[in-house]
C-alpha positions in Angstrom: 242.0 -88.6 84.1 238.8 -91.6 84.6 239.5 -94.5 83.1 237.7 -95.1 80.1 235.6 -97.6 81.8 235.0 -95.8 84.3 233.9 -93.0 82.2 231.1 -94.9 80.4 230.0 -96.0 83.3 229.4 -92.1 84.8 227.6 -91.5 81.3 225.5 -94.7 81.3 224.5 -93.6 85.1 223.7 -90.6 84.0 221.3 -91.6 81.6 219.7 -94.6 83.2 219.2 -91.4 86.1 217.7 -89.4 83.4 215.3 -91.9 82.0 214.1 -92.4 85.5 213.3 -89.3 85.6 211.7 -88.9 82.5 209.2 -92.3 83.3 209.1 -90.5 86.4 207.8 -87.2 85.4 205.6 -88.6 83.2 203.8 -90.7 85.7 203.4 -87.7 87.7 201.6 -85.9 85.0 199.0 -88.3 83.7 198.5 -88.8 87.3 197.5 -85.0 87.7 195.8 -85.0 84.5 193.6 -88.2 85.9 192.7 -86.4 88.6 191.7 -83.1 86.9 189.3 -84.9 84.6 188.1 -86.8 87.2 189.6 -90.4 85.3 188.3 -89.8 82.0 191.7 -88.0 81.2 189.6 -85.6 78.5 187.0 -83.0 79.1 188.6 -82.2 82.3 186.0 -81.2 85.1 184.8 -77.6 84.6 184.4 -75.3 87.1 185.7 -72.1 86.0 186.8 -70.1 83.3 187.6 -66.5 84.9 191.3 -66.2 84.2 190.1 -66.9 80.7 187.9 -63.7 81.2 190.7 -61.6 82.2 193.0 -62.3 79.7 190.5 -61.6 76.8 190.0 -58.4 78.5 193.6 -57.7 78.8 193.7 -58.1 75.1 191.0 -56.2 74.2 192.9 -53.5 76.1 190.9 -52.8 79.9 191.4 -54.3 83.2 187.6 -55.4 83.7 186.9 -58.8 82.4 185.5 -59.4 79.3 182.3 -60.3 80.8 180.0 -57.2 81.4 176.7 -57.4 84.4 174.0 -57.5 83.8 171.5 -54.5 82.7 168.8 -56.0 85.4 171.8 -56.2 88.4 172.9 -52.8 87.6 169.4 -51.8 87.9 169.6 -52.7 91.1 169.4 -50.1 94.1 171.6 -52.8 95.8 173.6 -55.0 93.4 175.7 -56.4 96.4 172.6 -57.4 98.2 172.5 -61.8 98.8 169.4 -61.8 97.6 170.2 -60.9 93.9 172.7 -63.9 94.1 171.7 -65.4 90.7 172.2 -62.5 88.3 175.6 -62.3 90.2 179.1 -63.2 88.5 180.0 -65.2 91.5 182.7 -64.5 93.7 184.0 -61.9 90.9 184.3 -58.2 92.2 181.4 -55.8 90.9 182.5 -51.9 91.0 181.2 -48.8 88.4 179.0 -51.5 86.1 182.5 -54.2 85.4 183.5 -57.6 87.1 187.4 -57.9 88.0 189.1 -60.4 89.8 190.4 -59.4 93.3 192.6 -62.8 93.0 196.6 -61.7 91.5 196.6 -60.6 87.9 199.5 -62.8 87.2 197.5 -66.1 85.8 195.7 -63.7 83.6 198.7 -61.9 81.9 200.4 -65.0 81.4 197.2 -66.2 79.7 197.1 -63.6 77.8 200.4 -63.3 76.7 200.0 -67.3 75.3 197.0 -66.5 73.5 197.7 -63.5 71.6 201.7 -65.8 70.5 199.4 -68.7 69.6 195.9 -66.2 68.0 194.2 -68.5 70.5 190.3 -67.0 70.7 189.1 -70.4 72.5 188.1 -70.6 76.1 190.2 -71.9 78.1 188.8 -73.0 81.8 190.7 -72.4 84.8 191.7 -76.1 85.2 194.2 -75.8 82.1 195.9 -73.6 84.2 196.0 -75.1 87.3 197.7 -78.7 86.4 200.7 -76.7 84.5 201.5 -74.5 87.3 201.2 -77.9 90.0 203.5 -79.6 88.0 205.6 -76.7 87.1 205.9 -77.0 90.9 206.8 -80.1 91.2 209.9 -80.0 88.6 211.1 -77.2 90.3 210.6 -78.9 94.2 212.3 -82.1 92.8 215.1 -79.9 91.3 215.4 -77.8 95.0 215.5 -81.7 96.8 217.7 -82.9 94.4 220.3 -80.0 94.8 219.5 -79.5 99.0 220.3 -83.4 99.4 224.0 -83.6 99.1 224.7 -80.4 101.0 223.2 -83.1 104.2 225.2 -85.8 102.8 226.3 -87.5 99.9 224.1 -90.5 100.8 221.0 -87.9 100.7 220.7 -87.7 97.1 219.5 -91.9 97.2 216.5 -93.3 97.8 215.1 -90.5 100.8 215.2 -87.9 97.8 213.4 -90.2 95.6 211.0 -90.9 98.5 210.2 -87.2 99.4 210.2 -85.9 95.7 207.2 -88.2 95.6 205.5 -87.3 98.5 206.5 -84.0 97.3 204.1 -84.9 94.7 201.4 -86.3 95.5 200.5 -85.2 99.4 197.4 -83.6 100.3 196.1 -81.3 99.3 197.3 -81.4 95.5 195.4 -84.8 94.4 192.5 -83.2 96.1 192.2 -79.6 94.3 193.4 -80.8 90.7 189.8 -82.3 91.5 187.8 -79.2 91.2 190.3 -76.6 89.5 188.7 -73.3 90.1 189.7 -69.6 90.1 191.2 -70.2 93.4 193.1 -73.3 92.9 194.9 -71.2 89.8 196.0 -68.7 92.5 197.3 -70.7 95.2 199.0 -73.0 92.0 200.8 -69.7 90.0 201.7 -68.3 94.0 202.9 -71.5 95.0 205.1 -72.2 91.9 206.6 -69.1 91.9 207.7 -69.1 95.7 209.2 -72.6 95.0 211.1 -71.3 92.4 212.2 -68.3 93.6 213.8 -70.7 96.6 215.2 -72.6 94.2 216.8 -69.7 92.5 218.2 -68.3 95.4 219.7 -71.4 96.8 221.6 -71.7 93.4 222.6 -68.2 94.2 224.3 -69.5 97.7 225.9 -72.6 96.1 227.5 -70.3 93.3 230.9 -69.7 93.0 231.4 -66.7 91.1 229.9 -63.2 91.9 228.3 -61.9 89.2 226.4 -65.6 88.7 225.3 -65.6 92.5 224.0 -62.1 92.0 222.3 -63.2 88.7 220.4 -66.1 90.6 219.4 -63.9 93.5 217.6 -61.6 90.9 216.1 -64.3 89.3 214.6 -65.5 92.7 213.4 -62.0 93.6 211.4 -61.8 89.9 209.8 -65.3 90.7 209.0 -64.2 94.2 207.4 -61.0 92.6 205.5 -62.8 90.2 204.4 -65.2 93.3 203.2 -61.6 95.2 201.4 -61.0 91.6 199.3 -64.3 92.2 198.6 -64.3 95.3 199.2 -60.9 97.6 198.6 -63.3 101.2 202.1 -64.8 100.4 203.6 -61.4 101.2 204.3 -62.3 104.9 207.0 -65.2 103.3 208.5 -63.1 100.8 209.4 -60.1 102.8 211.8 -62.8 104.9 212.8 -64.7 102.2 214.4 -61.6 100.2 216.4 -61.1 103.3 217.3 -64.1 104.5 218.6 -65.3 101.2 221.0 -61.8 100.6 222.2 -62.6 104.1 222.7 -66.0 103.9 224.6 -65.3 100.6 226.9 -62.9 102.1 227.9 -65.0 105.0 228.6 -67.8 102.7 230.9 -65.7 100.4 232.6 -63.9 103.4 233.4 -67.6 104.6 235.3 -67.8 101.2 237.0 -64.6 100.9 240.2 -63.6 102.7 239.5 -60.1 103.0 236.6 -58.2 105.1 237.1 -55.3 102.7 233.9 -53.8 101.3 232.1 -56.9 103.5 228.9 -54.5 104.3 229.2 -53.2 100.6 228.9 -56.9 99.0 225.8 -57.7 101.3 223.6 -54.3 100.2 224.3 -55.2 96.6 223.3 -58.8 97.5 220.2 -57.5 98.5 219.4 -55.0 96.3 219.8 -57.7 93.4 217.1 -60.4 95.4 214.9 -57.2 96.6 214.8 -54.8 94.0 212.5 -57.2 91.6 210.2 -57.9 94.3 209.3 -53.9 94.8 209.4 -53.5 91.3 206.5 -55.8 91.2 204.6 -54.6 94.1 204.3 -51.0 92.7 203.5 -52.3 89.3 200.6 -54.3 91.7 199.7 -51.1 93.1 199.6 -49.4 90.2 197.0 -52.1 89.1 195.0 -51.9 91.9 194.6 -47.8 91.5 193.8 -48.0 87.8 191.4 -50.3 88.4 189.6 -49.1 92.0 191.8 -45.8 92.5 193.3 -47.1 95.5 196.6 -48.3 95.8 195.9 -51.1 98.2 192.5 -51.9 97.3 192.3 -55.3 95.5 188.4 -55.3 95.0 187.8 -57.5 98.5 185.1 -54.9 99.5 183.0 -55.5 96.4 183.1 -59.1 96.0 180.0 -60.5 94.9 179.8 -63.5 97.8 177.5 -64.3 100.5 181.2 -64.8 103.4 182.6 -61.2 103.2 186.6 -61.5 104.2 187.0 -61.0 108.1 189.9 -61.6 110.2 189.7 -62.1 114.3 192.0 -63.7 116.6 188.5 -65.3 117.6 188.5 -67.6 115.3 192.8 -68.7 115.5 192.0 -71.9 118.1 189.2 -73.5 115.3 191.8 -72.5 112.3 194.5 -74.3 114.5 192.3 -77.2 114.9 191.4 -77.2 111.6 194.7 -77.2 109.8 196.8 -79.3 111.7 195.0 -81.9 114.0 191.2 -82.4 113.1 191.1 -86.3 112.2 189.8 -87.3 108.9 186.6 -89.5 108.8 187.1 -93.6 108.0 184.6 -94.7 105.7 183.9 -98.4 105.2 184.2 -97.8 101.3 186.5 -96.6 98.5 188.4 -94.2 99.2 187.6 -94.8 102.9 188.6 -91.1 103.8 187.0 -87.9 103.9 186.9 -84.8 105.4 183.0 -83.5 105.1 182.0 -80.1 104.6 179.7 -79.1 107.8 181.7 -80.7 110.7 180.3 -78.8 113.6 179.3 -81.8 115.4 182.4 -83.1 115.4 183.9 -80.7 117.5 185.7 -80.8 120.2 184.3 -79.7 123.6 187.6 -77.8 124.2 186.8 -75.3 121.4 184.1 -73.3 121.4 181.9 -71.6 118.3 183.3 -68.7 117.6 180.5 -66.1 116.0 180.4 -65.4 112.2 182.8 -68.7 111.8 182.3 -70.9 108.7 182.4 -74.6 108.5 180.7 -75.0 104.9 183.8 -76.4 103.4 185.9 -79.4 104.0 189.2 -79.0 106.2 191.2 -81.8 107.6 194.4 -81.6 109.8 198.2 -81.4 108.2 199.1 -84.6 110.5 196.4 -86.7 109.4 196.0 -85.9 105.8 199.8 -86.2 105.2 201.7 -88.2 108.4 205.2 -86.9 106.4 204.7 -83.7 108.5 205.5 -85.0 112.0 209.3 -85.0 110.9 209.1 -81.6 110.6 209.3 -81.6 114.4 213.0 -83.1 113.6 214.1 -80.2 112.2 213.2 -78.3 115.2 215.5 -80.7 117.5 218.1 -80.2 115.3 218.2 -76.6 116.0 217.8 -76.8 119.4 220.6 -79.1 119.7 223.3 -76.1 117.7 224.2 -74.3 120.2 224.8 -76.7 122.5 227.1 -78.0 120.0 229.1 -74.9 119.4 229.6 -74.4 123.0 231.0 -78.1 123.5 232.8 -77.1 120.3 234.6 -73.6 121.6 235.0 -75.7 124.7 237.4 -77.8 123.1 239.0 -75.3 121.3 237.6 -77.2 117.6 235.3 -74.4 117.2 235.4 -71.7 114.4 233.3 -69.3 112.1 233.6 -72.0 109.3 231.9 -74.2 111.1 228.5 -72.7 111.1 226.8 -74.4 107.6 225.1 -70.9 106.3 223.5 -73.2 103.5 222.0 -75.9 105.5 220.5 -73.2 108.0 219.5 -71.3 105.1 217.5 -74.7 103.7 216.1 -75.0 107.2 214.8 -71.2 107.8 213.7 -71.1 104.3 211.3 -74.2 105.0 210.2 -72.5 107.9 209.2 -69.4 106.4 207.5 -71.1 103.8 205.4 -73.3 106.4 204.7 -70.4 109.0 204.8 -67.4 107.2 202.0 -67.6 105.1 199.7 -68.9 107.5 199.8 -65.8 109.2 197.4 -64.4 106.7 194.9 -67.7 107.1 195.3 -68.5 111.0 192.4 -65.4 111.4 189.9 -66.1 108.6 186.6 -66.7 108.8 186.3 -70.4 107.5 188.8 -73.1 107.1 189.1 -75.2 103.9 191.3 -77.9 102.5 192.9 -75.4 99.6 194.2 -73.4 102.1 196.5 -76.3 103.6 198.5 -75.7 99.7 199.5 -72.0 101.0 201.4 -73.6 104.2 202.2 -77.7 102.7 205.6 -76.7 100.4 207.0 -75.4 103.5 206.0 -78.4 105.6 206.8 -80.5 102.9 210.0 -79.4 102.8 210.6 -79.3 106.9 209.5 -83.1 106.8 212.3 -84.1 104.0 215.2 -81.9 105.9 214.3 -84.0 109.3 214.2 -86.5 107.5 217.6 -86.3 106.0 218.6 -85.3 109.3 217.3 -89.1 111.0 218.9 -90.9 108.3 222.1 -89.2 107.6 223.3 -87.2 110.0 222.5 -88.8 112.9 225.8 -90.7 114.3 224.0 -93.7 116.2 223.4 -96.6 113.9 220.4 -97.8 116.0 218.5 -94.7 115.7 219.3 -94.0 111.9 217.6 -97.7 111.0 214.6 -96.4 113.5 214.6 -93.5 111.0 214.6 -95.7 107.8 211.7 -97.4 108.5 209.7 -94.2 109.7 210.7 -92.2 107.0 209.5 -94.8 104.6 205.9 -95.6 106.2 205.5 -91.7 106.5 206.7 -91.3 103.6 204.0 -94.4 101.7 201.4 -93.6 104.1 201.4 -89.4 102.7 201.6 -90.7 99.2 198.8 -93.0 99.4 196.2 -91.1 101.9 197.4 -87.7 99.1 196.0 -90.3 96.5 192.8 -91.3 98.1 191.7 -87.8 98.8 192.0 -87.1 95.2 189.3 -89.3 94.9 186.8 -87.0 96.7 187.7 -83.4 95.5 185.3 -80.9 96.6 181.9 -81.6 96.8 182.9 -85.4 95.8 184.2 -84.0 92.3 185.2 -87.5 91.0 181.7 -88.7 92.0 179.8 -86.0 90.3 181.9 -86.0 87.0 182.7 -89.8 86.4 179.9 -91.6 88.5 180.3 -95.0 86.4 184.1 -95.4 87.3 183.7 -94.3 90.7 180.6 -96.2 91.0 183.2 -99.8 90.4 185.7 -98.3 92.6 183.4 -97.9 95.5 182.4 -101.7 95.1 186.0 -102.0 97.4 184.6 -102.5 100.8 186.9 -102.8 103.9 184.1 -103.4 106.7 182.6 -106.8 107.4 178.9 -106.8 106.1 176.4 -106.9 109.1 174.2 -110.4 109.7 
């Protein structure tokens, strides 16, 4: 039994720990509220309402949003034609005389749901939803750090967990799309969240001890990854791995524990059954959607979109997305907030990459290294797995070696991260333009890659030299992300803050890092 003064100070830790995190929270949201309403912290900046759309349809019992065309569009011998552009719902899908959304339905039922509990008949503009789902997102990251950090060490859970759950925070692109909250930005926000969570979810699954509570957390990460699916269909390519992976990693953690093989197969099918089954429950009731709205199964409305850039995928255009997404520099500007990535960037191209035909470079795009330096540690992670099975073999060498020794819940932290960084740019690394949004599809997973090598500098590695080398990198990556994730908010797309607070931005800009010319 503790000591009585030992035990106040536990509960005194606790709560100082808990305030922290409180103030911490806190700052985080007015932060994403600042940036949403461009510094004015109410109206926030207005861009779209269209989830708003669909859940008043949904309540008034049809799929098509509550918007109708048009009589004059409809009229038309050729609605979809470019040059009809301003009687056009933009962007929605036009098919037999109704707009839909070809984006996941999940935003809107959710909406929907919350205004029919609260006889809510307001509008409510797309920006509303996206800050609650980013910072949804952030609780639940800051929760998955906070519970991956001792299984690296005990020393994790200090100030590198602090460090990334800010970065975690704040790094590009989320300062810059709170900026101009769309219809797109709720998408990527509701997918994102829920493909957090459901890794959150699961890795409570692997770190729990009794069965029926690991199953239990598995299902409630397959539900969140089906409700991710429902948002945004592109993140697919990481679900499908993540289902398995986590049922695997789950059984290999709780064979380690149990003395007897019996029913070993039996125990893994049920594992993934429990993670899987929500996950196709969800993408027939998707289906289903999809064929009551279009009569095809697997047709989401892309054909029909009102839009000038019809969807197109071709490895033509993979070396410009590479380009785009990971190593195209930002532009240094003399003033405030001296970075930006500008919309039509052909001419700063480099001669190694040629145009590719039907290519877009209308929007702004800026490389994962430049826009958020914490992502180079990523490459740490990869090391660290190169360097395994060299380990095992000096390991089985000297006879120290055993199938306890292989850590199913780091690996399963580490292929997780991976999955969420590669998987889903599988679906972008062929499109037809890059843009900055996009880099919020592939940045949880490379968020999360650059905190695991970075646990793995500062912890884990047994020279003391080359840990203090990892301090101080860690921590300027770590400030630099933070701050350049800050300074990007400032510009938004199409120079959001500009447009929507001019005066404020206007006294910002007076900040002036170049030397005036004589």
């Amino acid at each position: 039994m503790l000591p009585a003064s030992a035990s106040s100070w536990r509960r005194q830790s606790k709560l100082a720990r808990l305030l922290i995190g409180l103030v911490a929270g806190l700052v985080v949201a007015y932060l994403y509220v600042f940036f949403a309403s461009a510094g004015r912290l109410y109206p926030w900046n207005y861009a779209t309402s269209y989830y708003n759309l669909l859940a008043d349809g949904l309540r008034a019992g049809h799929l098509h949003l509550s918007v109708e065309p048009r009589p004059e569009l409809l009229a038309m011998a050729d609605p979809m034609d470019p040059k009809h552009e301003p009687l056009w719902l933009w962007d929605a899908t036009l098919y037999q005389g109704h707009y839909y959304l070809y984006w996941g339905p999940v935003p809107g039922i959710l909406l929907a749901i919350i205004k029919s509990i609260l006889r809510m008949n307001r509008e409510v503009q797309d920006a509303f939803i996206v800050a609650p789902f980013v910072f949804a997102r952030f609780l639940v990251g800051a929760a998955l750090f906070r519970a991956m950090a001792s299984h690296f060490s005990a020393r994790a859970s200090s100030w590198t967990t602090m460090l990334a759950i800010a970065v975690w925070a704040f790094a590009n692109p989320t300062p810059y799309f709170l900026a101009r909250s769309a219809v797109y930005e709720v998408a990527i926000a509701s997918g994102q969240f829920f493909l957090v969570a459901g890794v959150f979810c699961a890795f409570r699954g692997l770190c729990a001890s009794g069965l029926r509570s690991s199953r239990l957390w598995l299902a409630l990460a397959g539900a969140s990854w089906g409700l991710s699916l429902g948002s945004r269909l592109s993140l697919a390519s990481a679900i499908a791995p993540l289902v398995v992976l986590s049922a695997f990693a789950c059984w290999r953690i709780r064979e380690q524990r149990l003395s007897s093989s019996a029913g070993s197969w039996l125990r893994g099918l049920k594992d993934l059954a429990s993670t899987g089954a929500p996950v196709l429950a969800s993408l027939f009731l998707l289906g289903w959607y999809n064929h009551a709205r279009f009569g095809s199964w697997t047709n989401a409305g892309i054909d029909h979109q009102l839009t000038w850039g019809r969807f197109s995928w071709s490895r033509s255009f993979i070396v410009a997305n590479l380009y785009s997404y990971f190593i195209r520099p930002l532009k240094l500007t003399c003033g405030f907030p001296f970075l930006d990535a500008p919309e039509d960037w052909t001419s700063d191209l480099p001669k190694w990459i040629d145009f590719p035909p039907g290519y877009s470079w209308h929007e702004s795009s800026a490389g994962i290294f430049f826009t958020a330096p914490w992502a180079c540690l990523g490459a740490l992670v990869l090391v660290y797995l190169a360097i395994l099975p060299i380990r095992r073999m000096v390991l089985r060498a000297k006879g120290r070696f055993v199938g306890g020794s292989v850590n199913w819940t780091i690996l399963f932290c580490i292929a997780a991260a991976l999955v969420l960084a590669m998987a889903p740019f599988a679906a972008i690394l062929g499109m037809w333009l890059a843009t900055m949004r996009y880099q919020a599809d592939i940045g949880s997973g490379i968020m999360l890659l650059g905190t695991i090598g970075c646990w793995i500098w500062v912890h884990r590695t047994p020279w003391r030299s080359v840990r203090s080398v990892g301090v101080a990198a860690c921590a300027l990556l770590g400030v630099a992300t933070i701050i350049m994730g800050l300074l990007m908010g400032f510009r938004g797309y199409y120079n959001q803050f500009e447009r929507n607070n001019p005066r404020l931005y206007e006294k910002l800009a007076r900040f002036n890092v170049c030397t005036p010319k004589q």
